[in-house]
Each structure stands twice: as C-alpha cells, then as structure tokens.
C-alpha positions, 0 to 999 in steps of 0.5 A: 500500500502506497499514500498519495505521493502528489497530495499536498502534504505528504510527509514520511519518517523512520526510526529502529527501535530495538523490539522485535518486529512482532512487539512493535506490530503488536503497539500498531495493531492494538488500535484502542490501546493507541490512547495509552501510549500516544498522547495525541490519540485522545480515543480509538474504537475498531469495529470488525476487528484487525482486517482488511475492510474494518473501520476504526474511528480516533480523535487526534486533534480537533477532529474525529477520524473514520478509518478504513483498514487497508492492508494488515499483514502481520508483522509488516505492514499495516495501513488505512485510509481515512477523513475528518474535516474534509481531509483525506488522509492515507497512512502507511507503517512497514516494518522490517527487522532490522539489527537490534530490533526493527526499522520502522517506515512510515508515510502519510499524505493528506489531500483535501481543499484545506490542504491545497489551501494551507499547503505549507503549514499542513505539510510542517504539521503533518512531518511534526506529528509523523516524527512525534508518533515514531517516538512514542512508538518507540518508547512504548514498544522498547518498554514492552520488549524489555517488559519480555526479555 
C-alpha cells in the first residue's frame, strides 16, 4: 500500500527501535490501546476487528477520524485510509527487522481543499506529528520488549 505521493502534504519518517518486529506490530495493531501510549490519540474504537475492510474511528486533534483498514499483514505492514474535516488522509507503517530490533517506515499524505489551501503549514504539521508518533512508538514498544526479555 502506497499514500498519495502528489497530495499536498505528504510527509514520511523512520526510526529502529530495538523490539522485535512482532512487539512493535503488536503497539500498531492494538488500535484502542493507541490512547495509552500516544498522547495525541485522545480515543480509538475498531469495529470488525484487525482486517482488511474494518473501520476504526480516533480523535487526534480537533477532529474525529473514520478509518478504513487497508492492508494488515502481520508483522509488516499495516495501513488505512481515512477523513475528518474534509481531509483525506492515507497512512502507511512497514516494518522490517532490522539489527537490534526493527526499522520502522512510515508515510502519510493528506489531500483535501484545506490542504491545497494551507499547503505549507499542513505539510510542517503533518512531518511534526509523523516524527512525534515514531517516538512514542518507540518508547512504548522498547518498554514492552524489555517488559519480555
């Protein structure tokens, strides 16, 4: 699964976190335990379970979020496509094993009137949350590995 390389805003980050990469799908897939480890997440719920084709709704910011799972493929890759505000958002995390631990890739892109309006500072935004989000990412997932080992 891909985001939309020729959206308005599209940011991307990377980061190794030293859990296996099962841990660290665990942390992603675990959608209603997001508000637990990541402050922005104020609430998620998924209906259908962790499939292709399920919905999950999440506040993070101002807005409530509509999901719709895309690709789950455990321990690899997990993405979903979402709206809220008139914003059309798709989001993708691939994992790989990697020395230590895992090496975590993620994209997002954000398309909409807004975004096409407020390009600059959608795009500052949206590369500030990716970056926040890998690091909240990290720190829960390394407690959980040290938690196991």
């Amino acid at each position: 699964m891909n985001v939309n390389q020729d959206a308005p805003a599209v940011a991307t980050g990377e980061i190794e976190i030293q859990a296996d990469p099962e841990v660290v799908w665990d942390v992603l897939a675990d959608i209603e335990g997001w508000p637990s480890w990541n402050p922005d997440v104020k609430e998620a719920t998924l209906t259908g379970g962790l499939k292709e084709g399920s919905i999950f709704r999440w506040k993070a910011g101002p807005g409530t979020i509509t999901s719709t799972l895309e690709k789950v493929e455990r321990p690899r890759e997990i993405g979903w496509r979402g709206k809220t505000m008139g914003i059309s958002a798709v989001h993708v995390y691939k994992l790989e094993p990697h020395a230590q631990g895992t090496k975590v890739h993620t994209e997002e892109s954000f398309d909409g009137l807004i975004v096409r309006l407020l390009r600059g500072p959608m795009r500052k935004s949206l590369q500030k949350t990716i970056e926040e989000g890998l690091a909240h990412l990290k720190r829960e997932a390394e407690v959980r590995a040290s938690r196991s080992g």
